[in-house]
C-alpha positions in Angstrom: 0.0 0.0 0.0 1.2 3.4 -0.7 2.4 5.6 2.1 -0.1 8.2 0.7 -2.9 5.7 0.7 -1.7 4.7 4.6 -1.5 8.4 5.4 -5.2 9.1 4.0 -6.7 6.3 6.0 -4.9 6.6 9.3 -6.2 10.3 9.1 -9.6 9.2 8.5 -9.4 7.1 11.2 -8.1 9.9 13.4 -11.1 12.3 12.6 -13.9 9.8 12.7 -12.6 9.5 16.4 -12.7 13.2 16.9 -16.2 13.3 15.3 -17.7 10.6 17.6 -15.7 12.7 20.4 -17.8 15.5 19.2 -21.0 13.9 19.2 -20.2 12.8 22.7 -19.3 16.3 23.8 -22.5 17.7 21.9 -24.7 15.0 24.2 -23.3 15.8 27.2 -23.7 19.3 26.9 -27.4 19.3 26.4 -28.2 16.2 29.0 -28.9 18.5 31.5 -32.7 18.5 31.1 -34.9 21.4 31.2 -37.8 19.1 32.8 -36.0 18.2 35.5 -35.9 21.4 36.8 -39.7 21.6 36.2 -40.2 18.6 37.6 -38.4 19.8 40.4 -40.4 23.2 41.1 -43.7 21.4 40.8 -43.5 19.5 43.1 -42.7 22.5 45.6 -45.7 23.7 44.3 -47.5 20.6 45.4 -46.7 21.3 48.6 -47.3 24.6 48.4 -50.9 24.1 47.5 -51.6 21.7 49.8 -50.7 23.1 52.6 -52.8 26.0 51.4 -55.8 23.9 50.6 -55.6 22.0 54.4 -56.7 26.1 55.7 -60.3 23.6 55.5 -59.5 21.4 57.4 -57.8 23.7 60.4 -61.0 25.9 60.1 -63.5 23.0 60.3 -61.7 21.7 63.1 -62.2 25.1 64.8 -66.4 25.1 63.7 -66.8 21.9 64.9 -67.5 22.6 68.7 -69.7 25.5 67.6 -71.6 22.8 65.0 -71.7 20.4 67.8 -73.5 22.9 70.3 -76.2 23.5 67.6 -75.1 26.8 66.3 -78.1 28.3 63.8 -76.4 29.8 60.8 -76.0 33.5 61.7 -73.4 32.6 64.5 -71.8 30.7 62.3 -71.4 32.7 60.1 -70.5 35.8 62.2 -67.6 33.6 63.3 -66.6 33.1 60.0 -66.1 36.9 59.8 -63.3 36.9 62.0 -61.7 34.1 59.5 -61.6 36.8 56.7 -58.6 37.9 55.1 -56.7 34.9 56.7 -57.7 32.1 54.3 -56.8 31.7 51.0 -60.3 30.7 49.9 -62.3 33.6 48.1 -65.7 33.1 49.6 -67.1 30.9 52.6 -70.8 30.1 52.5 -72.7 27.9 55.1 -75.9 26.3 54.2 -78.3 24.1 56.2 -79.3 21.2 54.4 -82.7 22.6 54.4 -82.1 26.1 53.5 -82.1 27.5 49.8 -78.6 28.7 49.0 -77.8 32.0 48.8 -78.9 34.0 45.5 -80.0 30.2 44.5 -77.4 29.2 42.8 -77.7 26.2 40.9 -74.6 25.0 40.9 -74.6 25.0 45.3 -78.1 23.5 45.2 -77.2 20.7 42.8 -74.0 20.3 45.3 -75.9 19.8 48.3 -78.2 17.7 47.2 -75.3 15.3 45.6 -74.1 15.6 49.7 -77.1 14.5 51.1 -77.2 11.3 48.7 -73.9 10.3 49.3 -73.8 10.8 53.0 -76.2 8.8 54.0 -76.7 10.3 57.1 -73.0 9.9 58.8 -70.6 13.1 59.3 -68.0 12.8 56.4 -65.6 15.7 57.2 -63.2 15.0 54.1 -66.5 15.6 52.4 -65.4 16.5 48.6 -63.5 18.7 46.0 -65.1 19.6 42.6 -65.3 22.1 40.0 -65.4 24.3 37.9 -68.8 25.8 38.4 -69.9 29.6 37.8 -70.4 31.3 41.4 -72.6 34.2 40.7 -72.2 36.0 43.5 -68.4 36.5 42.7 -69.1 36.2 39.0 -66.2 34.0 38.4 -65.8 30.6 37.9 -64.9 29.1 41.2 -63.7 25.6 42.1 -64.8 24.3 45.7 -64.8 22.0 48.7 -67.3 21.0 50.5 -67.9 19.1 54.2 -71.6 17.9 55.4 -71.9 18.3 59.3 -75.2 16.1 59.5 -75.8 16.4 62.6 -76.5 19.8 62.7 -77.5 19.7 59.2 -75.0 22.3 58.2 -72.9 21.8 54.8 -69.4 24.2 54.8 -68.8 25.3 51.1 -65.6 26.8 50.5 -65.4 28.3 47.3 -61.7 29.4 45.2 -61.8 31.2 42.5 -60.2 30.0 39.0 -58.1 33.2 38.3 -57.0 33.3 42.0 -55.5 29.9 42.0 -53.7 30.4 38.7 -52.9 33.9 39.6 -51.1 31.7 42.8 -49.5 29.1 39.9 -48.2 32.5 38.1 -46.7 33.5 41.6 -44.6 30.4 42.2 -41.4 29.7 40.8 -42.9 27.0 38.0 -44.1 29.6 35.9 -40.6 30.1 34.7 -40.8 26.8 32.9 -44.1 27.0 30.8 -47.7 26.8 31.1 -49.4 25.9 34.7 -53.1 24.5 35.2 -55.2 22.2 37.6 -57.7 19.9 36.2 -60.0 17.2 38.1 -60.6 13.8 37.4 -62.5 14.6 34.4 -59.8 16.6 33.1 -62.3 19.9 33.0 -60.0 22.8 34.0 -60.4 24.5 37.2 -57.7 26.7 37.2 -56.3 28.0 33.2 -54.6 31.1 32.2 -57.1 32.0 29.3 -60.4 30.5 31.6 -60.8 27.4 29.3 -64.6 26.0 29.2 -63.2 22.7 27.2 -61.6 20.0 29.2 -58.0 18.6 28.4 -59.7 15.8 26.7 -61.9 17.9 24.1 -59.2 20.1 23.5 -56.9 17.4 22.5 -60.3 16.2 20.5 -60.3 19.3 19.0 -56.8 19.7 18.0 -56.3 16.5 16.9 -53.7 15.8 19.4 -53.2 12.3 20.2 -50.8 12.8 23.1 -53.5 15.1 25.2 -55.9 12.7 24.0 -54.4 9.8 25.3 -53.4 11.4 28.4 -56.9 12.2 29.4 -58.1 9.1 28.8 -55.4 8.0 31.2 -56.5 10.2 34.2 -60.1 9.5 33.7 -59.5 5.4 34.0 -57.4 6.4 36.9 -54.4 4.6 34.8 -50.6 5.7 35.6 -49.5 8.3 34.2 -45.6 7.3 33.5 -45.6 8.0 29.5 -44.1 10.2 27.3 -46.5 13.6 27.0 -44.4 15.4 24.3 -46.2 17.2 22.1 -46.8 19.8 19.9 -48.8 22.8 21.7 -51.1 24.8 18.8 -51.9 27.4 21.7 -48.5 28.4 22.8 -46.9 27.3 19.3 -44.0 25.5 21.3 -42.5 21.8 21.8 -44.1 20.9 25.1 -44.1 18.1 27.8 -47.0 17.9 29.8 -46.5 17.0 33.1 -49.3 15.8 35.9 -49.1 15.3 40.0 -51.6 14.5 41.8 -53.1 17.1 44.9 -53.8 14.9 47.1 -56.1 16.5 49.0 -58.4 17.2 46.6 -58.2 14.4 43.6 -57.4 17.0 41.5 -54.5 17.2 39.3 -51.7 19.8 38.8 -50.6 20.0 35.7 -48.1 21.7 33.4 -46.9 21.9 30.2 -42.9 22.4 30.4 -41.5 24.2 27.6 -38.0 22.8 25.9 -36.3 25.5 27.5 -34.0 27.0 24.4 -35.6 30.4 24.4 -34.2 30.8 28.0 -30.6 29.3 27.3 -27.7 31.6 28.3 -25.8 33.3 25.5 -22.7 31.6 26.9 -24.1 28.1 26.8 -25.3 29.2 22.8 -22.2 30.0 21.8 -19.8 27.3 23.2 -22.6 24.7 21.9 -22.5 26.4 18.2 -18.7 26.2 18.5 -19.1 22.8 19.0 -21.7 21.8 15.8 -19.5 24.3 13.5 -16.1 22.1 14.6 -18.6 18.5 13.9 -19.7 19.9 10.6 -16.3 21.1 9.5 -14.8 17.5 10.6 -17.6 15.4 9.4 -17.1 17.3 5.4 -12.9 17.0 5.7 -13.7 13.0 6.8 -16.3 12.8 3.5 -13.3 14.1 1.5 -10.8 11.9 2.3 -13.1 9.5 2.7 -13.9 10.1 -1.6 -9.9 10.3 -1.9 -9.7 6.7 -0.4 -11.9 4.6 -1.9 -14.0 6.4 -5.2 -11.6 8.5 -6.4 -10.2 6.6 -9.3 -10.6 5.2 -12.3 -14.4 6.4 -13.8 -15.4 7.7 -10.7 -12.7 10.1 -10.2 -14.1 12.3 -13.2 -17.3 13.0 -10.7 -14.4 14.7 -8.3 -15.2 18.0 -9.9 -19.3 17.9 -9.1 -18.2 15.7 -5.2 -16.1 18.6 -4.0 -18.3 21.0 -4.3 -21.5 19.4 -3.2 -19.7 18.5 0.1 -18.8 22.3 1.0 -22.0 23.8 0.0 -23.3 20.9 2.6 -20.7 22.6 4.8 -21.8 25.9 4.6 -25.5 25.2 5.0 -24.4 23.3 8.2 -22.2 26.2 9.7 -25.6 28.6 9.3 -28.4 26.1 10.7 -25.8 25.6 13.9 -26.2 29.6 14.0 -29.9 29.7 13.0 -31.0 27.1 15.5 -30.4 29.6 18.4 -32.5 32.8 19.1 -31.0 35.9 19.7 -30.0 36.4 23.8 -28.6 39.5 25.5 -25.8 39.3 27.7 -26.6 42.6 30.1 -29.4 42.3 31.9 -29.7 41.9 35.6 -29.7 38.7 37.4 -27.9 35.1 36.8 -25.4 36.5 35.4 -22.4 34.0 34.5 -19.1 35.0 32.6 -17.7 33.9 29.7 -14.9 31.4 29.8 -16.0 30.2 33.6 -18.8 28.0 33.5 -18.9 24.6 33.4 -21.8 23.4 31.3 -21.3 19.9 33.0 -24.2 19.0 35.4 -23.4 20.7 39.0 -25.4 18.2 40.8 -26.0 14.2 41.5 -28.5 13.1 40.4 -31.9 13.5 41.7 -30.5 16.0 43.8 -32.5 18.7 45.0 -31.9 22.3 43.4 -32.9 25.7 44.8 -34.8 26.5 41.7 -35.8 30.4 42.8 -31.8 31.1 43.6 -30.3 29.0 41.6 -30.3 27.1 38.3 -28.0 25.6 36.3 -25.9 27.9 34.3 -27.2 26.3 31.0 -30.2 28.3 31.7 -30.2 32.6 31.9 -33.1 33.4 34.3 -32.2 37.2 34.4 -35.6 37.2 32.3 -38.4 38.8 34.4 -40.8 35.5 33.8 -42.2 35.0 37.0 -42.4 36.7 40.2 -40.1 35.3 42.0 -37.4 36.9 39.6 -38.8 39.9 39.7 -39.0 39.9 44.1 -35.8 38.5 43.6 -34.4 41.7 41.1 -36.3 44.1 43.7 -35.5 42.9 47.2 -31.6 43.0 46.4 -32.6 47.2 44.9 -34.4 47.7 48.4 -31.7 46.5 50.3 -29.3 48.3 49.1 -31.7 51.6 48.7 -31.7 51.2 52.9 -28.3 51.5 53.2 -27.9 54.2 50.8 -30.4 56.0 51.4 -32.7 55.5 54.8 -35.7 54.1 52.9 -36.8 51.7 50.3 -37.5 52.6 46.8 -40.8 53.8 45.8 -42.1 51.4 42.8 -44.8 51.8 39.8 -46.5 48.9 38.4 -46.3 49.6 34.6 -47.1 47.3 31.6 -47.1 47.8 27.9 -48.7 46.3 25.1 -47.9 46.9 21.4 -49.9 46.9 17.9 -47.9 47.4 15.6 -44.3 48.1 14.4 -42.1 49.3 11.4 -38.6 49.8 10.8 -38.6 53.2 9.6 -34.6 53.2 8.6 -32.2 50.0 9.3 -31.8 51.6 12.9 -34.6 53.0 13.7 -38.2 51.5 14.7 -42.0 52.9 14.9 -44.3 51.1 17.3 -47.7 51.9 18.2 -49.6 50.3 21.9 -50.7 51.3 25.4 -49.1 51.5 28.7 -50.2 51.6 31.5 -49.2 52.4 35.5 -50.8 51.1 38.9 -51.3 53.8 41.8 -52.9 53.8 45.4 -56.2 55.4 46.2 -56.5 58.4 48.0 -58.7 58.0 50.7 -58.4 53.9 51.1 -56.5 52.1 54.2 -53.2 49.8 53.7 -50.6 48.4 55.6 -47.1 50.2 56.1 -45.6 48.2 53.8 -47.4 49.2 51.0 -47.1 53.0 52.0 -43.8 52.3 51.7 -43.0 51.5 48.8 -46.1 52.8 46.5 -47.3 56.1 45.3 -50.8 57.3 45.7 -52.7 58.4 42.3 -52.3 62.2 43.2 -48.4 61.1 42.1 -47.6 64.4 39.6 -45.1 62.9 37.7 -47.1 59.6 35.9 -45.9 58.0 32.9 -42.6 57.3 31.5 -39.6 59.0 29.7 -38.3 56.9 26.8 -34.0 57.8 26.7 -33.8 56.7 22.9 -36.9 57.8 21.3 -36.5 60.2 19.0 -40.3 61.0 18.6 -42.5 59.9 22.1 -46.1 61.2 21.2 -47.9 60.0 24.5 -51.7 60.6 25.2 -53.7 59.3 28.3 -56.7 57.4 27.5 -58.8 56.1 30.7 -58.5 55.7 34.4 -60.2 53.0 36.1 -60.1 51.0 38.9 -57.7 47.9 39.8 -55.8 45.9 42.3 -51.9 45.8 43.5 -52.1 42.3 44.7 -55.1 42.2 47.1 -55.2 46.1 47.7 -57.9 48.6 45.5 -55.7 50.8 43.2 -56.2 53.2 40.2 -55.3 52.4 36.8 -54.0 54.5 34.2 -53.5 54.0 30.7 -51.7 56.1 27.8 -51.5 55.2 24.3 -47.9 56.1 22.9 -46.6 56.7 19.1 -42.9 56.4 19.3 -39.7 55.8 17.2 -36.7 54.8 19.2 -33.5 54.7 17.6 -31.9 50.7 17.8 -28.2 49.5 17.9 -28.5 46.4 15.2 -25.3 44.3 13.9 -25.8 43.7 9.9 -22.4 41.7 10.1 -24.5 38.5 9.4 -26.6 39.9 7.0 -28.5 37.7 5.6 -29.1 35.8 8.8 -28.8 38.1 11.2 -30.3 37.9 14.4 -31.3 41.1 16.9 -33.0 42.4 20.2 -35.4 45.3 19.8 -34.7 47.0 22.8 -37.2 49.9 24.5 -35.9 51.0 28.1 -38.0 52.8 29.8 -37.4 55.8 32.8 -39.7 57.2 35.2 -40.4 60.6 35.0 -39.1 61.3 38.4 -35.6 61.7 37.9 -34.5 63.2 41.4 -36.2 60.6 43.7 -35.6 57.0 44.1 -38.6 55.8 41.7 -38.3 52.0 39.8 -40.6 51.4 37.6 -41.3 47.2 37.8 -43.3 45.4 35.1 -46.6 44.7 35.6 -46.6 41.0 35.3 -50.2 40.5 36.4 -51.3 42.1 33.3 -50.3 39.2 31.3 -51.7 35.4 30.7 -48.6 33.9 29.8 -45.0 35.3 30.3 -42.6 32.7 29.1 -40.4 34.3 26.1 -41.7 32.5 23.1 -45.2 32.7 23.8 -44.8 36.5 23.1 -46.2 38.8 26.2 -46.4 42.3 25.3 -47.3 42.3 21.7 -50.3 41.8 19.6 -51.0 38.7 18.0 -51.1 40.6 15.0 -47.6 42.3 15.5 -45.8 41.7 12.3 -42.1 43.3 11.2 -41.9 43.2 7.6 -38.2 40.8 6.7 -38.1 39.7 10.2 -39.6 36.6 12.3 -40.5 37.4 15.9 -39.0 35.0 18.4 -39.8 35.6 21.6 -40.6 39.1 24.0 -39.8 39.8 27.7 -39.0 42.3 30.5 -35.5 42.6 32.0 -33.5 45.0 34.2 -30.1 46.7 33.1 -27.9 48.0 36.0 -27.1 51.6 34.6 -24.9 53.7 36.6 -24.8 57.3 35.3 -22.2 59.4 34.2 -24.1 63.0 35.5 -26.4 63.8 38.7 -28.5 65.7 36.2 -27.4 69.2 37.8 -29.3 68.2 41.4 -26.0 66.9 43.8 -29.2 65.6 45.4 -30.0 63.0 43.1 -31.1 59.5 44.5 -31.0 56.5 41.7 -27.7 56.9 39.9 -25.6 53.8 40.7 -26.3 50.1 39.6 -30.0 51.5 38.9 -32.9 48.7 37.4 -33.9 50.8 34.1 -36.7 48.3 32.6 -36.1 47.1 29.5 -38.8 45.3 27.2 -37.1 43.6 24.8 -38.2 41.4 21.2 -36.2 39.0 19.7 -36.2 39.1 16.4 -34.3 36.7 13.7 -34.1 38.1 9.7 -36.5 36.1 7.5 -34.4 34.4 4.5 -36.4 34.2 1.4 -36.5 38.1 0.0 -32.6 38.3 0.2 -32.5 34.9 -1.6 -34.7 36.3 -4.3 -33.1 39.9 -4.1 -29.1 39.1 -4.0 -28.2 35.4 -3.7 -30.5 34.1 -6.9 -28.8 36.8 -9.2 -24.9 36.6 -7.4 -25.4 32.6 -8.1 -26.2 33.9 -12.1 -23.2 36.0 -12.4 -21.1 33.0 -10.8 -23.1 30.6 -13.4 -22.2 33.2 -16.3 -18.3 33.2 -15.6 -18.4 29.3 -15.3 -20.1 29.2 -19.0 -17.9 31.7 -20.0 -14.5 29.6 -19.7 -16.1 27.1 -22.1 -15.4 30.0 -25.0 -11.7 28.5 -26.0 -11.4 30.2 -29.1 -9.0 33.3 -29.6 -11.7 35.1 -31.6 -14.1 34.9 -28.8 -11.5 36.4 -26.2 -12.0 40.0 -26.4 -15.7 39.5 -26.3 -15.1 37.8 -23.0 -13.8 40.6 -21.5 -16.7 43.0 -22.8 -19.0 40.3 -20.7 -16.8 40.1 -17.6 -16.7 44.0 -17.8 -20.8 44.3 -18.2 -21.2 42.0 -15.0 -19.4 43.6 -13.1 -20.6 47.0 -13.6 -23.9 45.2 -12.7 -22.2 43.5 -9.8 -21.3 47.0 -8.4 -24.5 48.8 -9.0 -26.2 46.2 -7.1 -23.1 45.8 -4.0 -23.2 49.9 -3.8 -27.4 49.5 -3.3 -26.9 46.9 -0.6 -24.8 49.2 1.6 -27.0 52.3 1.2 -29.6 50.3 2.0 -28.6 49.2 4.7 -26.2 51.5 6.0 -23.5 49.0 8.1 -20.9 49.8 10.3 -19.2 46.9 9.5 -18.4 44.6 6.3 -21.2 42.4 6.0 -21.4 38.5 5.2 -23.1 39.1 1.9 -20.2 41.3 0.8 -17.8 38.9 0.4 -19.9 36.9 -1.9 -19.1 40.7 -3.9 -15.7 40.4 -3.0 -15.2 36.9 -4.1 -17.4 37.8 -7.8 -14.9 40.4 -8.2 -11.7 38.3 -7.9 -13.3 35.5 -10.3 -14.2 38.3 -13.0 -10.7 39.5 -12.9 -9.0 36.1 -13.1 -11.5 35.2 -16.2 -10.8 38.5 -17.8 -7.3 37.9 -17.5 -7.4 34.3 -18.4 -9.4 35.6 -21.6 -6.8 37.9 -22.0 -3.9 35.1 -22.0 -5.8 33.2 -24.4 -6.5 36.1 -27.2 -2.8 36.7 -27.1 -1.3 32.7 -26.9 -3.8 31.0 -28.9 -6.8 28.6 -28.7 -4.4 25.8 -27.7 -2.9 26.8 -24.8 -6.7 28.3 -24.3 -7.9 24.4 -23.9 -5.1 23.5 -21.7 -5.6 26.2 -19.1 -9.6 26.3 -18.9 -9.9 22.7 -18.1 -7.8 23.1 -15.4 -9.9 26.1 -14.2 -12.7 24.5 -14.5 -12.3 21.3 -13.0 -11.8 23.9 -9.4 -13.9 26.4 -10.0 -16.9 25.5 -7.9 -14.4 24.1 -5.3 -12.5 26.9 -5.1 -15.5 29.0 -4.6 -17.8 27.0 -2.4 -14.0 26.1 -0.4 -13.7 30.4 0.0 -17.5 30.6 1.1 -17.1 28.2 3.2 -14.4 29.4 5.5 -15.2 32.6 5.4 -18.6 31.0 6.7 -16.9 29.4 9.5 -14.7 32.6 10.4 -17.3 34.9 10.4 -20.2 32.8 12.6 -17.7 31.5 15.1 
């Protein structure tokens, strides 16, 4: 055997080695699972809810000497009012099993009577959990337990309204993860983010999906639930697993539906698993070639060389940009879990099964600095008010403000125009609260409403309404604006065509001298996980650009000025409030626009070294001359267009056009002057590397420029 031969294979051996290393590597990095960590926080919220939901128990434990003694309904009940504003449960009522139910509603009177026919006459404290049901007295739909004291012929309805307990699931820590709800045994929803009248099972009747589907079916035989729920979710348009526990106390089931996780990925973990795919697709193509070398390329099959080559590095190239396409666009500033470059380990941290601190702490795979749930926003907060003590004697007063936009349009490569509606949370003059609310919130005579937007160039602003709200569980004012504004926007166009990009609006109050944050008004939203898009319309479209995902952060801006007041409270490490969209470039107008025609001109030389002749020569040069005035023309569009600060991707693609019509110019040149034989002899060498050379250039350019 040849020592070249023995040199091509022992390579190939080599790199298939470093290839399976790679697919190793790649594994390993991404075994940490994202539903582990969900798994994780709901079962804390199991917990959680059922030590809220035994609040019956305690409280019928306490009614039961009074039941007992043959209380009549108004003492009970005027017991009960010392209970208020201590349970968790919206509304109490207590009925005697022979008395019509307040305001008759149906749904109490067909409850009761189900009580008295499955009693049978005997006390059965556990009595029983259902829902949902329309209370309308509260107006809500409510969820509900029930215990029969017979007795005394008393029946103890406790009765939780829908919103509230999802407004709870929003509140815990497994809202970061994706999409909580509680069903029953039926799978009917009592608790949803958009209210849902269908159960689990219709909707997955209606949707077609056979994973919901068969997972209903399985909770309503009582079967276990141990499969794989991975579907595809047509609400939130994400990858999701659904995920079921059990509430004990009330046979009611909490359930979730756990995103993948990649739209909360840290920009560190992004880039060193991209490094990784580009260094497996740019080994796996080198391991194809000598792999051809070896074995095909000789004797009749060597000819096909010429059309192998190239095939292999366009495969390259298309490799390097899905390993940067398949990420979304993350920011690396905000506030929060915060990891540097260069010192993470993306290994797992901890054994498994392991217990993690999910609210402080999650695996640095994973940026939380996103303001997703509550508990990262308290989190964000608490460490301001600390500080704020020290600093300055009292806590930071803070605004609930929300936005929502409409609509959107890039009025110059930089510069954006977005229409929507904001609005802020106040107290109400006149209305009771604790000292800690005092504290820390401004009342609704507050002079200096609204926001100030740092980077808008126009901020037309109008109030629309006030009406009346809630901060947590205290009355408030609402106000709302609607805002017409164009805020200028740092954008990189070094990718362009594939670039990727985070709209940014920050947001100030309007109280510069005083120690006002504004915090985002999570509340106001259904759904806050990135990709499901809180904040914007469902309508919200940006012409050339796909909308990934939307979400409220903090950036920790210390200022350079006290604004001419020594005075000033709020200048270092302050939380300005960010809303930010993620946005990645749609591909197919530039492929129409600029790749199609650049692929022509590259077609056109190719054809051109086929003209041997020396008649033809100087007519080749005419050619090469017209395309590349066109070539120009079209390059010189591109970059007033778009105005970069930076060479662009699609430039060298120019750059590369320019040096091939030069070479075939001058090779035409060579020919007119030496003759059509030395003509044949030096274009079938040019064109037996042409496409190689070209797709080889592409390619590592490719690779050196999304690195």
């Amino acid at each position: 055997m040849r020592k070249s031969n023995v040199f091509g294979w022992l390579s190939s051996a080599l790199l298939l080695c470093f290839i399976v290393f790679l697919f190793a590597r790649i594994g390993q990095l991404r075994s940490v699972s994202f539903i582990s960590f969900a798994k994780e926080s709901l079962l804390a919220v199991e917990d959680e809810f059922n030590l809220l939901f035994s609040e019956t128990d305690s409280l019928y434990t306490e009614l039961l000497p009074l039941l007992e003694a043959g209380a009549n309904t108004e003492e009970l009940n005027q017991f009960l009012e010392t209970k208020k504003g201590t349970l968790f449960a919206d509304e109490l009522y207590i009925v005697g099993s022979d008395e019509t139910p307040e305001a008759k509603q149906e749904w109490l009177v067909e409850l009761i009577e189900k009580s008295r026919i499955e009693s049978h006459g005997e006390n059965h404290s556990e009595g029983f959990w259902g829902g949902p049901a329309f209370d309308s007295l509260l107006g809500k739909r409510v969820a509900y337990r029930l215990i029969t004291h017979n007795n005394s012929r008393k029946n103890i309805v406790f009765v939780y309204s829908s919103q509230k307990l999802f407004n709870k699931l929003l509140q815990t820590d497994v809202s970061r993860f994706g999409l909580p709800y509680i069903i029953n045994d039926s799978t009917s929803f009592i608790a949803h983010p958009l209210g849902e009248t269908r159960s689990l099972l219709q909707v997955g009747i209606d949707t077609k999906n056979d994973v919901l589907v068969r997972l209903s079916e399985q909770v309503i035989q009582d079967k276990p639930l141990d499969g794989n729920y991975r579907h595809f979710n047509n609400m939130t348009k994400q990858i999701t697993t659904e995920i079921l526990i059990p509430l004990d106390k009330t046979g009611w089931f909490l359930g979730f539906g756990a995103y993948d996780g990649k739209a909360l990925e840290s920009a560190e973990y992004q880039t060193t698993l991209r490094r990784y795919r580009i260094v497996l697709v740019f080994s796996i193509g080198i391991f194809l070639i000598l792999l051809w070398n070896n074995i095909f390329n000789r004797g009749r099959t060597k000819h096909f060389s010429v059309f192998v080559y190239p095939v292999i590095l366009i495969s390259m190239l298309a490799g390097v940009i899905s390993a940067y396409n398949y990420y979304p666009m993350q920011s690396e500033h905000h506030a929060g879990a915060a990891h540097p470059a260069g010192a993470i380990d993306f290994m797992p941290t901890h054994p498994a099964g392991a217990a993690h601190d999910n609210a402080g702490y999650l695996h640095p795979k994973w940026d939380m600095s996103r303001l997703i749930s509550q508990n990262n926003l308290k989190a964000v907060i608490d460490g301001y008010q600390a500080e704020s003590k020290i600093l300055y004697g009292e806590p930071a007063k803070i605004i609930p403000t929300g936005l929502y936009f409409y609509s959107a349009d890039f009025k110059n490569p930089y510069t954006i125009r977005v229409t929507g509606t904001l609005w802020q949370k106040f107290l109400v003059l006149g209305e009771e609260y604790p000292q800690e609310i005092l504290d820390i919130y401004n009342f609704e005579d507050f002079d200096k409403k609204g926001v100030y937007m740092p980077r808008a160039y126009v901020n037309k602003m109008e109030q629309s309404d006030v009406t009346e709200t809630t901060i947590g569980d205290y009355p408030a004012r609402l106000f709302r604006w609607n805002f017409d504004i164009e805020s200028m926007q740092k954008l990189s166009y070094s990718l362009y065509p594939f670039g990727k990009a985070t709209i940014d609006f920050t947001f100030w109050t309007n109280d510069f001298d005083n120690n006002v944050v504004l915090v985002p008004d999570l509340e106001g939203y259904m759904q806050l996980y990135p990709t499901t898009k809180p904040g914007i319309d469902r309508r919200f479209h940006l012409k050339t650009w796909d909308i990934y995902s939307t979400y409220y952060a903090y950036v920790m801006e210390s200022y350079l000025s006290n604004f001419g007041n020594i005075d000033i409270q709020g200048i270092n490490q302050f939380p300005e409030l960010v809303f930010n969209i993620s946005i990645m470039r749609k591909f197919g107008d530039i492929l129409i626009g600029k790749i199609i025609p650049l692929t022509v001109v590259l077609l056109l030389l190719f054809t051109i070294l086929f003209v041997r002749d020396r008649s033809n020569g100087f007519n080749n040069i005419i050619g090469c001359s017209g395309l590349f005035f066109v070539l120009i023309i079209d390059h010189i569009n591109l970059r007033e267009s778009v105005a970069p600060d930076e060479i662009m991707f699609l430039e060298y693609a120019y750059f590369l056009s320019y040096v091939l019509l030069l070479f075939v110019a001058a090779t035409s040149f060579d020919i007119f002057r030496k003759g059509e034989e030395y003509g044949i002899k030096v274009d079938s060498m040019i064109r037996k590397y042409y496409w190689t050379f070209v797709m080889g250039i592409m390619t590592l350019v490719t690779i050196l420029r999304f690195w």
